[in-house]
Structures are given as C-alpha cells and as structure tokens.
N, C-alpha and C positions, 0 to 999 in steps of 0.2 A: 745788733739786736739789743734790746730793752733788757738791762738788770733789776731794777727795781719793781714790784710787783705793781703799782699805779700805773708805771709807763708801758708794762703788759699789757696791762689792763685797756689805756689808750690806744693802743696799736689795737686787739682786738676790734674796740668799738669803731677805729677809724675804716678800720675795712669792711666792715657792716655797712656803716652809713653811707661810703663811697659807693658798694656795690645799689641799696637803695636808692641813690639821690641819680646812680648814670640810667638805672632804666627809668626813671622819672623823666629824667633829661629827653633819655630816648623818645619816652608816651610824647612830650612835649611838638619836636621834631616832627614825628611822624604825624599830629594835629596842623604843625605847617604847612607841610607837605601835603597834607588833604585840601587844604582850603587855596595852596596855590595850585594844585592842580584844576579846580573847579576854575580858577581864575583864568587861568589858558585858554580850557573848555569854554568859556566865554559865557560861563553857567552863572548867572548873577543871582539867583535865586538859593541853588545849590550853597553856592558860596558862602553867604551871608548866613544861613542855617548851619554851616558848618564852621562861621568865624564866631559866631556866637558861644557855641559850644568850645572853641581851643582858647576863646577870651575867659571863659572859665576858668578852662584849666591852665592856663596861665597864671592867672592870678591865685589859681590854690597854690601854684609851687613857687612863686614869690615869696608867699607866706611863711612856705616853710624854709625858707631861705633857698631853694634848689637852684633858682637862678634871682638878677640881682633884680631891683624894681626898675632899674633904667634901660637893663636888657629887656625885657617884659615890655614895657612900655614904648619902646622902638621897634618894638615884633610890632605889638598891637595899632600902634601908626603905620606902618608899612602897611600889612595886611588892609588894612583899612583904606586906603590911601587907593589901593590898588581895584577894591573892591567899587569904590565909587566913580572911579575911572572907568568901569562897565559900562556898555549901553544897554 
C-alpha cells in the first residue's frame, strides 16, 4: 500500500476510473452484440440502424480514451464488412 498522500490519492482515482471506463467497456460490447445479433437474424435493415448507433458510441469512448482508435476502428470494419455481406 501507498505511503505518501499523492500516491493515496492515485490509487483512489485509479479505481474510480477503472470501475467507470469497465461498464463503458461493457455499454460498448453489449452495442456489438446487438448489431451482430441482427446480423444472424439476417435483419439488414435492423442492423444497419443499430450499427449506426454503436458507431457512435464507439467513437465517444475512443475519445475518451476507453478503448484505443485501432480497436474501434476494426470493430467498426468488421461490423460493417459483415453488414454489407447481407442480402
């Protein structure tokens, strides 16, 4: 454990921010999961209104650094990639 009252202080914040940035993570995940389930369903319509929407949030939580821009970026090809594969 941390002696000095700064690196208190940093342990504090780092567990804050971990605990915010994993259900960030989570919200993110579960917007995949939405849109690759449509993709199954062979819902092309579905999909696309629901890729638009996790492309969003995607790209807020790049922003905030939650995940990196190259991860994001290979969500958002894939997803896409897959969607256009639909008939």
């Amino acid at each position: 454990m941390a002696n000095i009252q700064s690196a208190k202080k940093r342990a504090r914040q780092t567990i804050k921010k971990n605990e915010l940035k994993s259900s960030q993570r989570a919200s993110v995940r579960t917007a995949i999961k939405s849109v690759e389930q449509a993709i199954d369903a062979k819902d092309k319509e579905k999909a696309t209104s629901l890729f638009i929407k996790t492309q969003k949030l995607i790209d807020k939580m790049t922003n905030k650094k939650v995940i990196t821009k190259n991860s994001a970026s290979r969500q958002k090809s894939r997803l896409n990639k897959n969607i256009k594969l639909l008939v």
